[in-house]
C-alpha positions in Angstrom: 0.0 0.0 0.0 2.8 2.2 0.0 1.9 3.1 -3.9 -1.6 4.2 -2.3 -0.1 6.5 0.4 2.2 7.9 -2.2 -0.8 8.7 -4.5 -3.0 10.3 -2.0 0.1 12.6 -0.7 0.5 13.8 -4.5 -3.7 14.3 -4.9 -3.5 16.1 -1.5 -0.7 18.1 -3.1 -2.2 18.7 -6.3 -5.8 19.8 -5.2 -5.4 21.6 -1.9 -7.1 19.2 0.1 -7.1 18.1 3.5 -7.6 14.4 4.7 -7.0 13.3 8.0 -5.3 10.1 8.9 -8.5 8.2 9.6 -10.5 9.2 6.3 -6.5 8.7 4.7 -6.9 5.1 5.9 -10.2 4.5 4.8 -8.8 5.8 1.1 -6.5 3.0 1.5 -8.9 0.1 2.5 -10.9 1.0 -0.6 -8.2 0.6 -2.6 -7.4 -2.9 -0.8 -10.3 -4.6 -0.8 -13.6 -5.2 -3.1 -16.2 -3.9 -1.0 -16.0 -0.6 1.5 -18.9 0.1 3.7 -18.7 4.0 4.3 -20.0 4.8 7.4 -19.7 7.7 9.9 -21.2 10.8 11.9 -21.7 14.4 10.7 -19.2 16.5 9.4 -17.0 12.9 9.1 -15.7 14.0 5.7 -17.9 10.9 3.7 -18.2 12.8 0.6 -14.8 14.1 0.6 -13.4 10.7 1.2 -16.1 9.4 -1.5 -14.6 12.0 -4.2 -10.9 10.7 -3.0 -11.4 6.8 -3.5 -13.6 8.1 -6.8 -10.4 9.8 -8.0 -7.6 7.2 -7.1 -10.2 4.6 -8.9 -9.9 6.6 -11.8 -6.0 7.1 -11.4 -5.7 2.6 -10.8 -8.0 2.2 -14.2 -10.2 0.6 -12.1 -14.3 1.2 -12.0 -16.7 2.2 -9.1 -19.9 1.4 -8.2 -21.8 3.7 -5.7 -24.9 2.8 -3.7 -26.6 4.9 -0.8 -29.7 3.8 1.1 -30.9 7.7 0.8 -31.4 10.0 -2.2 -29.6 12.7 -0.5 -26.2 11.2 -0.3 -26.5 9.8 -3.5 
């Protein structure tokens, strides 16, 4: 995973972005397994961590599939 880290401290770099270590390691456990439940509180940073594991898909030439249980965070 030291590929992924490297990665997400150049897209940190490059879009002026601020992920903490926690939401960093969930960025990382997308990218190491199949399936990534997203879960947390308020003001967690989901959608900011969703756009990150979006973009370092995209970077891998991997696809994504997205599902939410409510419109909203769809």
């Amino acid at each position: 995973m030291p590929r992924v880290e490297r990665w997400i401290d150049r897209f940190i770099v490059s879009t002026g972005l601020q992920l903490s270590l926690l939401q960093q390691q969930a960025v990382v456990m997308a990218a190491s397994h199949r399936v990534l439940i997203l879960s947390g509180g308020p003001s967690t940073g989901k959608p900011l961590i969703c756009k990150t594991i979006v973009a370092l898909r995209k970077a891998m030439g991997k696809t994504i599939t997205l599902a939410s249980p409510i419109s909203r965070a769809a």
